[in-house]
N, C-alpha and C positions, 0 to 999 in steps of 0.2 A: 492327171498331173500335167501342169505344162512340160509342152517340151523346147526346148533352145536349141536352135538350128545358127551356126555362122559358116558363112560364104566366105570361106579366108581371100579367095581372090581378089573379091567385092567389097572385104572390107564389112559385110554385113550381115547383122542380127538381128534372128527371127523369132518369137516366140509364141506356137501355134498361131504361123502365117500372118501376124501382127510385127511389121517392122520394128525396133527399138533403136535407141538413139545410144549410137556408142561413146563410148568417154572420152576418147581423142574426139568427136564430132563435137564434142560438148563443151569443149577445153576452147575450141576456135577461137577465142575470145582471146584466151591467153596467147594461144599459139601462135596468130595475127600480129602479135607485136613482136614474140619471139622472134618471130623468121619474116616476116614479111620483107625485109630489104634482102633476102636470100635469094639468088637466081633460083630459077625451078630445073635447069641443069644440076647443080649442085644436090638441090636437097633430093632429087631424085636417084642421085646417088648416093647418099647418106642411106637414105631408106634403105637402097636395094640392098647395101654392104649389111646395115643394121636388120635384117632379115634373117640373112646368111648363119650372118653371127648368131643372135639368135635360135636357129636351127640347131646348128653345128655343138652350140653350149647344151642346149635339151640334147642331144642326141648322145651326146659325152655320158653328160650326166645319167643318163638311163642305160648304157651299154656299157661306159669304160672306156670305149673308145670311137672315133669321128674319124673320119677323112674330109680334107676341107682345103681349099685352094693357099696359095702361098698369102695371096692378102687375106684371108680370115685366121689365117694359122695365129701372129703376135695376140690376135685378141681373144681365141681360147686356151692362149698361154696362158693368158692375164686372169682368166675365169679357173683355170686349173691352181693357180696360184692363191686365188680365192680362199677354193676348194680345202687347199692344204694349210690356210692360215685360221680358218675360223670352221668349226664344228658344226657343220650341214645336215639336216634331215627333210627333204621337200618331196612334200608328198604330190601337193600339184602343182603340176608344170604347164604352163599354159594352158589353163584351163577355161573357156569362158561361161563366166556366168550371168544372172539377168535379174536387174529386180522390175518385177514387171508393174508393179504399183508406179513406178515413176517411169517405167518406161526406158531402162537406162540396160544399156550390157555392157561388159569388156572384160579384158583377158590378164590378166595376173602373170607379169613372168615367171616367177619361184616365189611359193608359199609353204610354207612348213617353219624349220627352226631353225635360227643360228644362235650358235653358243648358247643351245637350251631356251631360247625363248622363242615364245611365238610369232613369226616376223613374217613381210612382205618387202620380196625384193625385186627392184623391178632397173632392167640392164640397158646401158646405154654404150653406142659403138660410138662414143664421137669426142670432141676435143674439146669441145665448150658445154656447161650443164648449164640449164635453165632454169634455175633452180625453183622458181617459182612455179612455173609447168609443172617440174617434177612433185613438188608438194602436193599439190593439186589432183595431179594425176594418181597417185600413191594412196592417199587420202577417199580415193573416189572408190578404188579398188577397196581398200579397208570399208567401205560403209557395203560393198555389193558384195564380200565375203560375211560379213555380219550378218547381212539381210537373207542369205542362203544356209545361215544356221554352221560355217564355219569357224573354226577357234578364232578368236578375237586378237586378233594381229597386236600385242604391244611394241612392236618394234617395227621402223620403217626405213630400208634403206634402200638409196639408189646408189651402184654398182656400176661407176667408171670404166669400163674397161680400154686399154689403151694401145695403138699400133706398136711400141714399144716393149707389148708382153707384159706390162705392169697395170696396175688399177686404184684407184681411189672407194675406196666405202665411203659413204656421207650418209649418215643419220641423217633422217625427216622427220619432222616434230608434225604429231599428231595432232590434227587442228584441221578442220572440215572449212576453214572461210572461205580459200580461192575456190573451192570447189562447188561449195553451196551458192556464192555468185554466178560463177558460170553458169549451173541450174537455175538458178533463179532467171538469171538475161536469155537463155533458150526457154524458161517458159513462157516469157513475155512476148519472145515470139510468135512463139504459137499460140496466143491468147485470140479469140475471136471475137471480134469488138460487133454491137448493135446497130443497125444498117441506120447511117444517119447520123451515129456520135461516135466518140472515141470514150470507151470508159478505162 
């Protein structure tokens, strides 16, 4: 049976020693217009905080309780209030997974159920949504949980959460285009053309 190795540090997925191509690397296309007039000052702070956060929400959720600095604290207010508005069962929590036929991994933030259905939610620490990344991204997750023989996501949202301790839910319409383009344009990259022409 394969096995899936990720380098959280690195950012990278292995499967039996076979690099794969993660879904943020895959998105580039999208993410390039998203952010690209974005200092890399900045967005290297978005990350680092969208990390934390991150953590600090898995850690909540699996114990009850987190310790977490003064700036992460508004944003697992925002995720406990969540918590307490919509009826949770997630069984994986950042989990990654691999479809090795295409060569593709990434990491699901909460997968399980809200309000009884079968959903993927996937959490964002910042002020502006992209909304088309996120579609994409969300979307991409749904076909690499598919592919791994888990319950088939009918619901998809991405999870605002905000410095203010409050958060936005926004439904994502299940729809594979952004996604299947992006796939499509990193496969063309990697196409290897015949010495002498371009096919």
């Amino acid at each position: 049976m394969a096995q899936l190795i990720f380098y959280d540090n690195a950012h990278v997925y292995e499967v039996d020693g076979v690099k794969m191509t993660s879904v943020s690397e895959l998105l580039r296309f999208l993410s390039r217009e998203e952010y690209g007039s974005i200092d890399q000052y900045r967005l290297d702070n978005a990350a680092e905080r969208g990390t934390a956060v991150h953590k600090a929400c898995e850690v909540l959720y699996k114990y009850g309780t987190v310790e977490c600095t003064p700036e992460v604290e508004p944003f697992v207010m925002a995720f406990v209030q969540f918590l307490k508005d919509h009826k949770c069962e997630f069984n994986d929590i950042e989990k990654p997974l691999a479809d090795v036929e295409r060569g593709i991994a990434g990491t699901p933030d909460l997968c399980g159920t809200v309000d009884g259905e079968e959903a993927i939610v996937d959490m964002k620490a910042q002020t502006v949504i992209h909304k088309t990344l996120v579609k994409a991204q969300l979307n991409g997750y749904r076909d690499l949980r598919i592919k791994n023989g888990k319950p088939e996501a009918k619901k998809l949202y991405c999870l605002q959460l905000m410095g203010d301790g409050k958060y936005r839910l926004y439904p994502v319409k299940i729809d594979g285009t952004e996604f299947d383009a992006c796939y499509a344009l990193h496969s063309a990259l990697q196409k290897k053309h015949s010495r002498g022409a371009i096919d």
